[in-house]
Jmol script that loads the backbone (N, CA, C; Angstrom):
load data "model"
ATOM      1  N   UNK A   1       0.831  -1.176   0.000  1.00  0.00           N
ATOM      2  CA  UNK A   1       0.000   0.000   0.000  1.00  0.00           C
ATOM      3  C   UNK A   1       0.887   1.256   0.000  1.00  0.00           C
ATOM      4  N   UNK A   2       0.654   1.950  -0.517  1.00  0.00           N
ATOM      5  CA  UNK A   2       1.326   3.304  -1.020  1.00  0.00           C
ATOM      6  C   UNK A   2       0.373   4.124  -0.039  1.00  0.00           C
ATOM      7  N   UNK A   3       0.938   5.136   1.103  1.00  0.00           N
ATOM      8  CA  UNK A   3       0.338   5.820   2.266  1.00  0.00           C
ATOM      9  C   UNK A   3       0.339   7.417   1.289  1.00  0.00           C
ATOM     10  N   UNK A   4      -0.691   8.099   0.973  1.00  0.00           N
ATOM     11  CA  UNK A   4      -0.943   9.298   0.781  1.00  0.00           C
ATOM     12  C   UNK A   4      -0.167  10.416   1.910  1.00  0.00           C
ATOM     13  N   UNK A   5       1.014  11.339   1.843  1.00  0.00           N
ATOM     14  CA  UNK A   5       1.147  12.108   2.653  1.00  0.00           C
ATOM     15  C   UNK A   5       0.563  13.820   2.342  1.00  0.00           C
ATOM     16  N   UNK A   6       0.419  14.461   3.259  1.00  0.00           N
ATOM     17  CA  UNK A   6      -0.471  15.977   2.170  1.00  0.00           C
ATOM     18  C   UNK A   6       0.943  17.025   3.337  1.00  0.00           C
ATOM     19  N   UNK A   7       1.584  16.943   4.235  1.00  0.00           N
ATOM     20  CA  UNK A   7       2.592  17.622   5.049  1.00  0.00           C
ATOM     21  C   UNK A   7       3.540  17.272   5.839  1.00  0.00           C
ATOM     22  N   UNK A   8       4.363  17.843   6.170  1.00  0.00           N
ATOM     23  CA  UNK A   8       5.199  17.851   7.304  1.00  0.00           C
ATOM     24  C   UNK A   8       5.137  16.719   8.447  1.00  0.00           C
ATOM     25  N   UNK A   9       3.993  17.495   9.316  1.00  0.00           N
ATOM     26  CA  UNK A   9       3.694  16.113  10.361  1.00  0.00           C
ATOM     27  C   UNK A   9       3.501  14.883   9.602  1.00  0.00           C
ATOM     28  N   UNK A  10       2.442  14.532   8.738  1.00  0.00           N
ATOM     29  CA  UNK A  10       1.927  13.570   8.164  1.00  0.00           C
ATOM     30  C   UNK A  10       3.460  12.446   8.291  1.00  0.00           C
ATOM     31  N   UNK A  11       3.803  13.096   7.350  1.00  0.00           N
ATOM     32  CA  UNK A  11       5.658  12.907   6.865  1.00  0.00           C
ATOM     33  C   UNK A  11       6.941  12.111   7.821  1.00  0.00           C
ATOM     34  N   UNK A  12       6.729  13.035   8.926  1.00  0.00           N
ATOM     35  CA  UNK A  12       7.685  12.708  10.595  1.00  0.00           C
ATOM     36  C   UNK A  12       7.066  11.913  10.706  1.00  0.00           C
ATOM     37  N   UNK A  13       5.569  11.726  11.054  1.00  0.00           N
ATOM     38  CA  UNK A  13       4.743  10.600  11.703  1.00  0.00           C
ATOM     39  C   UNK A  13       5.087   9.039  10.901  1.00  0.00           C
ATOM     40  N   UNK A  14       5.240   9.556   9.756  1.00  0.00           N
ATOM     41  CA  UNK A  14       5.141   7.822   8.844  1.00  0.00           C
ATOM     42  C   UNK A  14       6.567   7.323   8.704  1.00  0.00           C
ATOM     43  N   UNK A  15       7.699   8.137   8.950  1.00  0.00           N
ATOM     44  CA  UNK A  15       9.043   8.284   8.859  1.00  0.00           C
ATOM     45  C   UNK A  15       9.306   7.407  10.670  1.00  0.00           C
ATOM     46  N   UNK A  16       8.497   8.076  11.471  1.00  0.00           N
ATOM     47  CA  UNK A  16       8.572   7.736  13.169  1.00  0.00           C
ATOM     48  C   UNK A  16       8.421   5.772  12.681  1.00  0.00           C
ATOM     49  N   UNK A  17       6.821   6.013  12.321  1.00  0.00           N
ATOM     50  CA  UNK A  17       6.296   4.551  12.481  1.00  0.00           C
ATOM     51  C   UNK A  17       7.160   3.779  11.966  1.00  0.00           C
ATOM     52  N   UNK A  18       7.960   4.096  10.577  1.00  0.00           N
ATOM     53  CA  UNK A  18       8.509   2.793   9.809  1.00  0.00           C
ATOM     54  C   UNK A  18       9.256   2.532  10.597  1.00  0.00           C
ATOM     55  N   UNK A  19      10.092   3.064  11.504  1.00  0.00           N
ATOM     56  CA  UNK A  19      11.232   2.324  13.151  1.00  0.00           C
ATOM     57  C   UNK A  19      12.667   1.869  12.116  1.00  0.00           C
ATOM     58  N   UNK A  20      12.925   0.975  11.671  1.00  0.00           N
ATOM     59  CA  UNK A  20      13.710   0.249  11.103  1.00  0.00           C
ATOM     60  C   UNK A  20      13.907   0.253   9.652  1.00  0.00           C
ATOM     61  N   UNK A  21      12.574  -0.102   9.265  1.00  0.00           N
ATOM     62  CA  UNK A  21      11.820  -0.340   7.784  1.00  0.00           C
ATOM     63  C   UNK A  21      12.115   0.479   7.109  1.00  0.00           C
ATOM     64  N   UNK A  22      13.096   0.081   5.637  1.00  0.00           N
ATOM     65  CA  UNK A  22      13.108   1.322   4.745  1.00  0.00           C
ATOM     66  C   UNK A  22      12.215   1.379   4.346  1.00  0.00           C
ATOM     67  N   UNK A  23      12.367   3.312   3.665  1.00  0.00           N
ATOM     68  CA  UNK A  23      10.848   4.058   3.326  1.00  0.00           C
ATOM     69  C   UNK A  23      10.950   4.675   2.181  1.00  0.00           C
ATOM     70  N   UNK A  24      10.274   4.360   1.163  1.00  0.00           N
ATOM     71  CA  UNK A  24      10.313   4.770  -0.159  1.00  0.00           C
ATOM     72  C   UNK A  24       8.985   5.893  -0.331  1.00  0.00           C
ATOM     73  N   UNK A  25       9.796   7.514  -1.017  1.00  0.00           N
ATOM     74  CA  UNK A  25       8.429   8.299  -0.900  1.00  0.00           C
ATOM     75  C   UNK A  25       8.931   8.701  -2.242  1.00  0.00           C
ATOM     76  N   UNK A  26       8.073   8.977  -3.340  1.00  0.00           N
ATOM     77  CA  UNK A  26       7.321   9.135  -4.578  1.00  0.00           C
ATOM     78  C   UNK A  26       6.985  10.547  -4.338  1.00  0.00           C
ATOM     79  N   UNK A  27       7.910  11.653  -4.987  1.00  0.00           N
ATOM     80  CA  UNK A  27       7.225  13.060  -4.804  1.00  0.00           C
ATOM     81  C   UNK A  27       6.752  13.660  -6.290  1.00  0.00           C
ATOM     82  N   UNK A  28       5.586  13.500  -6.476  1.00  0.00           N
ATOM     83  CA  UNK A  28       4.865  13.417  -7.940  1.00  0.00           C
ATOM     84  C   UNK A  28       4.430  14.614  -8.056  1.00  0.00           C
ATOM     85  N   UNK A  29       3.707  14.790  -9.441  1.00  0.00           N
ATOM     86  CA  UNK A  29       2.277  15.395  -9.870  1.00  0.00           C
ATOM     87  C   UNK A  29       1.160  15.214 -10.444  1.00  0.00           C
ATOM     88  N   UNK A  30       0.252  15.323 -10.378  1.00  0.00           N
ATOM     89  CA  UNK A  30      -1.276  14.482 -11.243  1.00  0.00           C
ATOM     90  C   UNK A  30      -1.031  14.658 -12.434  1.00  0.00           C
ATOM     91  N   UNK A  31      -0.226  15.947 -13.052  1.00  0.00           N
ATOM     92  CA  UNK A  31      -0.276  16.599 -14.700  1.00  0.00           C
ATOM     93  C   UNK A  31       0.840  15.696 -15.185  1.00  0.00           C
ATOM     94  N   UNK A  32       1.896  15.224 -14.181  1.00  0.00           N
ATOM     95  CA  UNK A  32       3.036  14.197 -14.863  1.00  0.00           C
ATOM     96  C   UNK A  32       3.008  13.100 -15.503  1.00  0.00           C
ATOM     97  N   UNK A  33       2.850  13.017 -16.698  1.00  0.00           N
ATOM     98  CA  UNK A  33       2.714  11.396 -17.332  1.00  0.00           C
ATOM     99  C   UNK A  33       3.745  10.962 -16.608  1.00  0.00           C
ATOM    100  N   UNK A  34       5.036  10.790 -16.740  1.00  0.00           N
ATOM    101  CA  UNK A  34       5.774   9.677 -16.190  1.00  0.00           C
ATOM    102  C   UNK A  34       5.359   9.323 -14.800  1.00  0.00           C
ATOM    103  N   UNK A  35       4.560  10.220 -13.517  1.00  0.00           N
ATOM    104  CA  UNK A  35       4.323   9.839 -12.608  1.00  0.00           C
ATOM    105  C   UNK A  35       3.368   8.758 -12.772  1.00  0.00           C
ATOM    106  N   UNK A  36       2.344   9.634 -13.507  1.00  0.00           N
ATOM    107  CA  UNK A  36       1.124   8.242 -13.693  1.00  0.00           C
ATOM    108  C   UNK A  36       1.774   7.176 -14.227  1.00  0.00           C
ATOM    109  N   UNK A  37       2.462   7.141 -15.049  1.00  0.00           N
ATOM    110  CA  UNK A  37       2.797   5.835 -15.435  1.00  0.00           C
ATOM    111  C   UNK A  37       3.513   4.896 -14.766  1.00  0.00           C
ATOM    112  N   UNK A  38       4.055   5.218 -13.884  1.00  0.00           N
ATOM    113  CA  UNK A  38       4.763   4.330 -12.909  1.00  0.00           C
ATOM    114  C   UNK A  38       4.552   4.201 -11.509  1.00  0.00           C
ATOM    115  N   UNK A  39       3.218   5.091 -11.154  1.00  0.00           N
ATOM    116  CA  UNK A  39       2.627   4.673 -10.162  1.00  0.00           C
ATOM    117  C   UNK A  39       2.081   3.563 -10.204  1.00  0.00           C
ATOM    118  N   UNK A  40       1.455   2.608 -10.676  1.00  0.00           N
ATOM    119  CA  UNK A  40       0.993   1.291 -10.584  1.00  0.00           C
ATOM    120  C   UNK A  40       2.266   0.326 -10.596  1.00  0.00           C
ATOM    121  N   UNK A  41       3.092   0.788 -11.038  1.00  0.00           N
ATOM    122  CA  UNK A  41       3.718   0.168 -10.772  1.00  0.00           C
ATOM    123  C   UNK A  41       4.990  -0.016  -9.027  1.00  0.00           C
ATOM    124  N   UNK A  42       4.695   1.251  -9.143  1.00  0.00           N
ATOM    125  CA  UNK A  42       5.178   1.662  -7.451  1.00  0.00           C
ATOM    126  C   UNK A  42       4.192   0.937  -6.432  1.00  0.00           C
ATOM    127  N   UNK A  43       2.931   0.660  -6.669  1.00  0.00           N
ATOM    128  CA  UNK A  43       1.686  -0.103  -5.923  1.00  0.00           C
ATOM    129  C   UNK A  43       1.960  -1.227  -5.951  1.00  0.00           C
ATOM    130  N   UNK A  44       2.201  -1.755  -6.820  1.00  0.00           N
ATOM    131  CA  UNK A  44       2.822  -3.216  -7.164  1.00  0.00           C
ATOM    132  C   UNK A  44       4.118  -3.423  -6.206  1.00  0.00           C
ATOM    133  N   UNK A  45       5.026  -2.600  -5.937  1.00  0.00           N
ATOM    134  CA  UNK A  45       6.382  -2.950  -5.693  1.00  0.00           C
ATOM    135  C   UNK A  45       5.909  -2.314  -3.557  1.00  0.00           C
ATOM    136  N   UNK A  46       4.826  -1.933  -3.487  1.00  0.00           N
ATOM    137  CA  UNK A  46       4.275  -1.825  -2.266  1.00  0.00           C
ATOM    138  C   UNK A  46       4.144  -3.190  -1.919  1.00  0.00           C
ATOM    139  N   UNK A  47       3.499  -4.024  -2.256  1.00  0.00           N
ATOM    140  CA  UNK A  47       2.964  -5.020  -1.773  1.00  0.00           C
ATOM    141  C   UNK A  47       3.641  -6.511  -2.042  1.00  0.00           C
ATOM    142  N   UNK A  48       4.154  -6.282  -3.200  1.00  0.00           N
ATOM    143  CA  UNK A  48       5.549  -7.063  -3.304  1.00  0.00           C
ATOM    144  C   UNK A  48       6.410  -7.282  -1.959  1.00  0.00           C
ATOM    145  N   UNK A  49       7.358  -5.817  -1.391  1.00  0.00           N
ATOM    146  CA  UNK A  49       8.097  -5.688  -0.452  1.00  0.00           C
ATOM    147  C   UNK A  49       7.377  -5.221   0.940  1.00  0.00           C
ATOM    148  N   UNK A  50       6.733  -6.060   1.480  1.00  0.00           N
ATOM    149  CA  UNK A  50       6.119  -5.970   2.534  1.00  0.00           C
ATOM    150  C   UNK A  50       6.999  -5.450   3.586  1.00  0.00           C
ATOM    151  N   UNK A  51       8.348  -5.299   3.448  1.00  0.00           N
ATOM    152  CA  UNK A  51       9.520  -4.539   4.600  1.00  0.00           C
ATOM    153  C   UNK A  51       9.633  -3.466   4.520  1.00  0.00           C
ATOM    154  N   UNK A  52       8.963  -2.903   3.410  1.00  0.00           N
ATOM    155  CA  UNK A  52       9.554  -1.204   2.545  1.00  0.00           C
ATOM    156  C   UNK A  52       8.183  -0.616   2.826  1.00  0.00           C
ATOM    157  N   UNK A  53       8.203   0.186   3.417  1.00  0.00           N
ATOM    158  CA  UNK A  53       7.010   1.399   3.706  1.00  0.00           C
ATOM    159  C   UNK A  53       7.620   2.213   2.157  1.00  0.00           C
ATOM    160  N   UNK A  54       5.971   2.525   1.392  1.00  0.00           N
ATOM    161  CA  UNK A  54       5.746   3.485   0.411  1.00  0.00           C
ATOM    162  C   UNK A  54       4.949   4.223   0.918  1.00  0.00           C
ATOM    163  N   UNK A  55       5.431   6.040   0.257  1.00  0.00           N
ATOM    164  CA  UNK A  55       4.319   6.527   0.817  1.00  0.00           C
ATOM    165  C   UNK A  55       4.316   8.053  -1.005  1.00  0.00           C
ATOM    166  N   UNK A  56       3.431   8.518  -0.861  1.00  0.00           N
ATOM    167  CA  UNK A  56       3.476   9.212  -2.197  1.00  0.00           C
ATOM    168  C   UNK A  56       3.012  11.002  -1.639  1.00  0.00           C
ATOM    169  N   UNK A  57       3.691  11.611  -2.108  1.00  0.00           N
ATOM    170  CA  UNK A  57       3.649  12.899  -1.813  1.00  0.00           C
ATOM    171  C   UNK A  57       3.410  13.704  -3.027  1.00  0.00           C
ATOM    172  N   UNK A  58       2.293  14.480  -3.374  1.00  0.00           N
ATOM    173  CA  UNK A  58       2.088  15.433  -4.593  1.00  0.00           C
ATOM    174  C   UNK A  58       2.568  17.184  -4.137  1.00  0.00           C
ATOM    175  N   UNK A  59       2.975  16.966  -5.438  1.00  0.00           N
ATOM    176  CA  UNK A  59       4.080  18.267  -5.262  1.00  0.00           C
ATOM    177  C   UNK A  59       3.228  19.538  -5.175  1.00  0.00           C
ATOM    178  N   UNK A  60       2.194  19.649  -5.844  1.00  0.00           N
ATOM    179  CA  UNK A  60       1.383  20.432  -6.058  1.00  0.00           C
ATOM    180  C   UNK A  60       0.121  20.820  -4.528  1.00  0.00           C
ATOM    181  N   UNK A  61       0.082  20.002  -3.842  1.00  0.00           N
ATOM    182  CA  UNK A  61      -0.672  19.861  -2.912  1.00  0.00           C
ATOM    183  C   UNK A  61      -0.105  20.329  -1.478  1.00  0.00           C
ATOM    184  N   UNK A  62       1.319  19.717  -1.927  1.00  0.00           N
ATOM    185  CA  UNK A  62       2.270  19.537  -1.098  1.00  0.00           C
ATOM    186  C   UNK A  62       3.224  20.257  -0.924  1.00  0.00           C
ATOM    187  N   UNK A  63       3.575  22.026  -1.563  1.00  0.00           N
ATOM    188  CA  UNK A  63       4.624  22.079  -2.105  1.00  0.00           C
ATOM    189  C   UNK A  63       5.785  22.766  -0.696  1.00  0.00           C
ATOM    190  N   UNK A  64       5.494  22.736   0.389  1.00  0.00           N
ATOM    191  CA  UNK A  64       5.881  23.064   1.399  1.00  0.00           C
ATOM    192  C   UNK A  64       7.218  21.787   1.289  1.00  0.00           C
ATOM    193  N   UNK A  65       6.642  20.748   1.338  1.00  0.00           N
ATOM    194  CA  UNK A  65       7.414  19.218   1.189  1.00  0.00           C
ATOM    195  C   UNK A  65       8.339  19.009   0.319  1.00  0.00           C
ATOM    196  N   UNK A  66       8.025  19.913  -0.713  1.00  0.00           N
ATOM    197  CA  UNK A  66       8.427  19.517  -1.773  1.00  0.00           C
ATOM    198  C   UNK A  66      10.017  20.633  -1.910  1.00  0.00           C
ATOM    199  N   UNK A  67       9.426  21.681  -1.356  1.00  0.00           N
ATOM    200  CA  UNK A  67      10.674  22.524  -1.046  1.00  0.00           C
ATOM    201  C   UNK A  67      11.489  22.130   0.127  1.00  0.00           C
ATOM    202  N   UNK A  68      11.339  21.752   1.283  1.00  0.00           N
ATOM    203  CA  UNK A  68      12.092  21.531   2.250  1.00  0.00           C
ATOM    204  C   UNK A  68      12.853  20.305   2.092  1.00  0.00           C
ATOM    205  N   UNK A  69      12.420  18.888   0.867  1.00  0.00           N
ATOM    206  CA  UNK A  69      12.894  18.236   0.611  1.00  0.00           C
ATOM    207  C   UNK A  69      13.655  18.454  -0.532  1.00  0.00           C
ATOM    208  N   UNK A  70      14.179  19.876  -1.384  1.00  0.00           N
ATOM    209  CA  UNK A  70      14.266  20.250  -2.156  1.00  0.00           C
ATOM    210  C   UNK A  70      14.374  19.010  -3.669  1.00  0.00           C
ATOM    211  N   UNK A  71      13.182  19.022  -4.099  1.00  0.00           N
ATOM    212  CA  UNK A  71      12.314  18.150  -4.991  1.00  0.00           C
ATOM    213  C   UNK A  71      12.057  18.934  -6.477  1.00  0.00           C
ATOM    214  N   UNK A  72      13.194  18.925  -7.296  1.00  0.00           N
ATOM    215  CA  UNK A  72      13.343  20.073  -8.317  1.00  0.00           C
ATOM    216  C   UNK A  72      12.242  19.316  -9.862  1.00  0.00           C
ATOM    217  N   UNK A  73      12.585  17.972 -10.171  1.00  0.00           N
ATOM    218  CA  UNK A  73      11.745  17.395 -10.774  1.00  0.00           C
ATOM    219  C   UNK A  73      10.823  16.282 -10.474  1.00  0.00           C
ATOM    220  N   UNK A  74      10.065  15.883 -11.152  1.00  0.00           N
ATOM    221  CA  UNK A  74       9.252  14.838 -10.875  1.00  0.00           C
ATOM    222  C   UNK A  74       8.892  13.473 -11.818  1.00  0.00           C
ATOM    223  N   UNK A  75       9.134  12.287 -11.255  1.00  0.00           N
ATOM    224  CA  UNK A  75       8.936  11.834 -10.370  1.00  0.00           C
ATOM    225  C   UNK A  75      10.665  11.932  -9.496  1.00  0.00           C
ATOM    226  N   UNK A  76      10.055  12.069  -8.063  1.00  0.00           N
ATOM    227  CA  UNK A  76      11.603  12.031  -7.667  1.00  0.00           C
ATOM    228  C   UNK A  76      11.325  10.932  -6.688  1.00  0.00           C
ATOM    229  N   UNK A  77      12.108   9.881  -6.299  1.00  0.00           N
ATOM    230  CA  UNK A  77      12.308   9.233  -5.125  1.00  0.00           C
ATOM    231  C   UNK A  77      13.563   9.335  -3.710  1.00  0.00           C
ATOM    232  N   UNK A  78      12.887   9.384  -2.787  1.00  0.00           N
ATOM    233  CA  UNK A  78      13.524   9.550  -1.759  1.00  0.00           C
ATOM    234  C   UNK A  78      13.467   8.587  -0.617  1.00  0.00           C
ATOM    235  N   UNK A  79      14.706   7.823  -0.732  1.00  0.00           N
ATOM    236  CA  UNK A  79      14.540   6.461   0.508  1.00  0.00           C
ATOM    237  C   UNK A  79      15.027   7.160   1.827  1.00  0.00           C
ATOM    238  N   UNK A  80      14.607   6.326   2.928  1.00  0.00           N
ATOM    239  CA  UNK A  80      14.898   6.946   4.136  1.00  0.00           C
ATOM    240  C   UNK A  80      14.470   5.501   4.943  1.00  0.00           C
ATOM    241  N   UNK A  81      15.924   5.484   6.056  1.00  0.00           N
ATOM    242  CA  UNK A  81      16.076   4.544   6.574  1.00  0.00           C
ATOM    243  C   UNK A  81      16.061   5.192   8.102  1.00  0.00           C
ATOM    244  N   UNK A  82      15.506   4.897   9.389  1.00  0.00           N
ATOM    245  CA  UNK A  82      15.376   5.483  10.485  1.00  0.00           C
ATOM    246  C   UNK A  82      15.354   7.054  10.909  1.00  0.00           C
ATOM    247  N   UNK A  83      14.319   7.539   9.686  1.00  0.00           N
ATOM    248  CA  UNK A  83      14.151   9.000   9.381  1.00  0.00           C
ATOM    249  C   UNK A  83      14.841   9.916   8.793  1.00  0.00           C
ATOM    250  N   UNK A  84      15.952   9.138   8.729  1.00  0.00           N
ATOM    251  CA  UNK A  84      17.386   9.830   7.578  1.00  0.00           C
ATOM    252  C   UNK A  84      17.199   9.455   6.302  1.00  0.00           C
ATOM    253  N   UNK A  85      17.380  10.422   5.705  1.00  0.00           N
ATOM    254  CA  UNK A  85      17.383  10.137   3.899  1.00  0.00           C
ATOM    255  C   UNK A  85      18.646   9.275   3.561  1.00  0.00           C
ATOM    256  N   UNK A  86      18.713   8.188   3.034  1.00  0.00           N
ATOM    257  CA  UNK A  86      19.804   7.496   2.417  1.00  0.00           C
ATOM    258  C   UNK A  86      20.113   7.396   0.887  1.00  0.00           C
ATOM    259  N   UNK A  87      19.061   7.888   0.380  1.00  0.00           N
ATOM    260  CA  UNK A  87      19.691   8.072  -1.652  1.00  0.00           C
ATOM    261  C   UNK A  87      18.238   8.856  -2.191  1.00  0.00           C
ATOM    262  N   UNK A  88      18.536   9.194  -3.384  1.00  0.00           N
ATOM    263  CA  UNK A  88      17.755  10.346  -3.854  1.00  0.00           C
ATOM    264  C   UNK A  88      17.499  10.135  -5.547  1.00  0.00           C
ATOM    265  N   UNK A  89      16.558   9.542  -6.140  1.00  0.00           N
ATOM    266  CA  UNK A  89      16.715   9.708  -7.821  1.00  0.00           C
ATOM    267  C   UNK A  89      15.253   9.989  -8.416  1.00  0.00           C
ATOM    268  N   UNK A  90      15.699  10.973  -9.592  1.00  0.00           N
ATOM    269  CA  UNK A  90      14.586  11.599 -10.108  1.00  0.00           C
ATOM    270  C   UNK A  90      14.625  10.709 -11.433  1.00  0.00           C
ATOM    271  N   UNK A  91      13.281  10.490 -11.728  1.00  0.00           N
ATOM    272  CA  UNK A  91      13.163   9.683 -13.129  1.00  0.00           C
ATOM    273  C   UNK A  91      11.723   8.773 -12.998  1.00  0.00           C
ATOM    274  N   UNK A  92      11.249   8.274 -13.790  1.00  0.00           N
ATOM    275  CA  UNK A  92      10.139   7.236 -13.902  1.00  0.00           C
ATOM    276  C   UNK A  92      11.353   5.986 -14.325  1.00  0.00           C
ATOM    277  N   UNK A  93      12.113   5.299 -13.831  1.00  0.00           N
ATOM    278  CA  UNK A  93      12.660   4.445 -13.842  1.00  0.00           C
ATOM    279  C   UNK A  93      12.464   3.166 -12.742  1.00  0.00           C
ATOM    280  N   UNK A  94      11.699   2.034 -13.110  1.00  0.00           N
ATOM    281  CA  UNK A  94      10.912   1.133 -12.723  1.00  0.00           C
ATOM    282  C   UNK A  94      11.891   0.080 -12.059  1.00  0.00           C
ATOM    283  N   UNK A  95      12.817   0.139 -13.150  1.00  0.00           N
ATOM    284  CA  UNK A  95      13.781  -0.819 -12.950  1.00  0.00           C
ATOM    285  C   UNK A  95      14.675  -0.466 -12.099  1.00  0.00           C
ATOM    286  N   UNK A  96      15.133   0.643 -12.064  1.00  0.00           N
ATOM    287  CA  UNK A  96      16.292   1.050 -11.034  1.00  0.00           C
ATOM    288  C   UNK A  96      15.797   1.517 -10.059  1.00  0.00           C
ATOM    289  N   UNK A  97      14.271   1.754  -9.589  1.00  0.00           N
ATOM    290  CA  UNK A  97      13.511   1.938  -8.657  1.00  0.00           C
ATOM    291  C   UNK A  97      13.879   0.628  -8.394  1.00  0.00           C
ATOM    292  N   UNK A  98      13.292  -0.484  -8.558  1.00  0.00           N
ATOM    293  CA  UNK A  98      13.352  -2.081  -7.613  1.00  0.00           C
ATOM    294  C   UNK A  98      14.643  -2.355  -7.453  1.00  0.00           C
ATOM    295  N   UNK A  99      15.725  -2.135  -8.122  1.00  0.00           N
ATOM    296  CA  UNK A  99      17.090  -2.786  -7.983  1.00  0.00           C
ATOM    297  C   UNK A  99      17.630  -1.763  -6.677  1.00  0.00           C
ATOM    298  N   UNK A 100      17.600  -0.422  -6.193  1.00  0.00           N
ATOM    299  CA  UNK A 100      17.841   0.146  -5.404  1.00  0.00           C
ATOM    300  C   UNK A 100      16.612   0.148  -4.100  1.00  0.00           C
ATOM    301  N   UNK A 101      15.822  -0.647  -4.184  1.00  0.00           N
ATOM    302  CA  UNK A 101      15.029  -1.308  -2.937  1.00  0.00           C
ATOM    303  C   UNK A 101      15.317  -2.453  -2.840  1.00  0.00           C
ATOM    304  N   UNK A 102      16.368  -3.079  -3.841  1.00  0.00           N
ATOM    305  CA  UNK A 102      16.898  -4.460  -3.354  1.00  0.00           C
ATOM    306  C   UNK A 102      18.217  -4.343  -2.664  1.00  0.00           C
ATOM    307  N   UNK A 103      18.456  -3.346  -3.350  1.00  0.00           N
ATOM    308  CA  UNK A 103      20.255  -3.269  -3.216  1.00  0.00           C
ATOM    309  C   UNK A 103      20.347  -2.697  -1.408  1.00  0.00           C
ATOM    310  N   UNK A 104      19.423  -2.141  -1.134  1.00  0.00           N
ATOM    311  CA  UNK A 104      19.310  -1.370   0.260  1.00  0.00           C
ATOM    312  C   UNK A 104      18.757  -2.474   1.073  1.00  0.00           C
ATOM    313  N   UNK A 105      17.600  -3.226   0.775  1.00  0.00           N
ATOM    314  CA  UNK A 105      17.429  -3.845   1.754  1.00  0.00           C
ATOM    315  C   UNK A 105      18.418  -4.970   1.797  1.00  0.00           C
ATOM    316  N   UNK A 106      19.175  -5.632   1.241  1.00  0.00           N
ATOM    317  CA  UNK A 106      20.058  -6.051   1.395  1.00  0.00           C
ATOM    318  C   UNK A 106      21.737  -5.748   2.017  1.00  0.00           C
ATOM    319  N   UNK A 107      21.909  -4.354   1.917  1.00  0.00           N
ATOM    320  CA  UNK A 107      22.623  -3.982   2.895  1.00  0.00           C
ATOM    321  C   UNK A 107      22.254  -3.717   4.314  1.00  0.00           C
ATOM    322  N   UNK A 108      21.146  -3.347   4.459  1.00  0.00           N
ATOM    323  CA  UNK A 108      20.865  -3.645   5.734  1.00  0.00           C
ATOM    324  C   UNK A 108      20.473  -4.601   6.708  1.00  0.00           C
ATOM    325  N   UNK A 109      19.967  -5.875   5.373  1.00  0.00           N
ATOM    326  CA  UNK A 109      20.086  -7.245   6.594  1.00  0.00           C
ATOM    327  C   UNK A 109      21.263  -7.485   6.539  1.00  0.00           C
ATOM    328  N   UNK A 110      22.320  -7.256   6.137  1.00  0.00           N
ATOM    329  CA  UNK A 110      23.663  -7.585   5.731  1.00  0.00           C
ATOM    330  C   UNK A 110      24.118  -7.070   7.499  1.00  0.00           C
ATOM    331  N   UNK A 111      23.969  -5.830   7.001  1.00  0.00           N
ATOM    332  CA  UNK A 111      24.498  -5.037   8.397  1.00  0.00           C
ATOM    333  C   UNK A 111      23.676  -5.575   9.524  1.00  0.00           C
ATOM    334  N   UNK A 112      22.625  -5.541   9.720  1.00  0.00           N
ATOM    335  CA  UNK A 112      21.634  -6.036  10.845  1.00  0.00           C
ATOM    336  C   UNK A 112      22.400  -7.749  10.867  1.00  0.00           C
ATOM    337  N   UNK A 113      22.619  -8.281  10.687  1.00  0.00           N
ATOM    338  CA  UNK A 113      23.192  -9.516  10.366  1.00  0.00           C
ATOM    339  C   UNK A 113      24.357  -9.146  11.238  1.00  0.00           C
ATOM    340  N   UNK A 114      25.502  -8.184  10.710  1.00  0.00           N
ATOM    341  CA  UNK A 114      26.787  -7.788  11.361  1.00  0.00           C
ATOM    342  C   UNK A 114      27.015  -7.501  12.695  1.00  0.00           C
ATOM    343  N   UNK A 115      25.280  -6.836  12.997  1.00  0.00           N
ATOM    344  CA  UNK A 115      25.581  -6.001  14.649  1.00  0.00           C
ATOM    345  C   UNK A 115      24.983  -7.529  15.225  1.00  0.00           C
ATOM    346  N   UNK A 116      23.947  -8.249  14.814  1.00  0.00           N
ATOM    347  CA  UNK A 116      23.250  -9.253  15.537  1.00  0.00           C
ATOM    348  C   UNK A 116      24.570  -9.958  15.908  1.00  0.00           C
ATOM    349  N   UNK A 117      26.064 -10.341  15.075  1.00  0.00           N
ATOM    350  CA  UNK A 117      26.956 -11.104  15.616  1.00  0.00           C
ATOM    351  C   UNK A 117      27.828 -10.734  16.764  1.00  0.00           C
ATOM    352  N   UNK A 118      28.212  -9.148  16.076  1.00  0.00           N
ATOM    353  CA  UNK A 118      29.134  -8.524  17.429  1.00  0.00           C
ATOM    354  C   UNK A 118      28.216  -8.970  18.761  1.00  0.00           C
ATOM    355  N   UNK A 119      27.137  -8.744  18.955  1.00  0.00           N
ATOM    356  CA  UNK A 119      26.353  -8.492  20.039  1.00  0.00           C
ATOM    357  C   UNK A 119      26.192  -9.776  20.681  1.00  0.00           C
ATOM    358  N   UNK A 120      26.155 -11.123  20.156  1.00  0.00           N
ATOM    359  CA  UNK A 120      25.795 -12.218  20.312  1.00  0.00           C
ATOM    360  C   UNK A 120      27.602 -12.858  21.225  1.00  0.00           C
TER     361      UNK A 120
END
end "model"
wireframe off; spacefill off
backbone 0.3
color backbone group
């Protein structure tokens, strides 16, 4: 499920909840073909990766968000791992959208893997 954000709080709040869970946010526009076009497919890759919080932010609605995240084109993606931003790419690119939600969650069970040993 792809979480609708419209601000700020909205934003912290869904950033708070994911705890661990990387978070993939979609900062679009309704007038953007490439957004529309690869939103279904971003829905798809929601429910696919049941570990990855999606959430979709319109620029136009939103544009407070859109500036403080400074969000120059659209579609832009912005991952964020324990409320910190960890990578940033603008494009309707489907494919390098999933390979960089693989490539991340895999460094982090990697790492989560690393601290679980020191600790053990």
């Amino acid at each position: 499920m792809v979480q609708s954000i419209k601000d700020m709080d909205e934003l912290k709040t869904f950033l708070k909840a994911a705890g661990c869970k990387l978070v993939v946010v979609e900062f679009s526009a309704k007038w953007c073909g490439p957004c529309q076009r690869i939103y279904p497919l971003v829905h798809a890759m929601s429910l696919k990766y049941q570990n990855v919080m999606f959430a979709n932010v319109d620029v136009d609605a939103s544009q407070e968000l859109a500036q403080i995240y400074h969000v120059k084109a659209v579609p832009t993606f912005q991952m964020f791992k324990q409320t910190q931003k960890i990578f940033e790419f603008c494009g309707a690119d489907a494919q390098k959208l999933e390979a960089k939600i693989q490539e991340l969650i895999e460094y982090c069970n990697a790492r989560l893997g690393f601290l679980l040993t020191l600790c053990s």
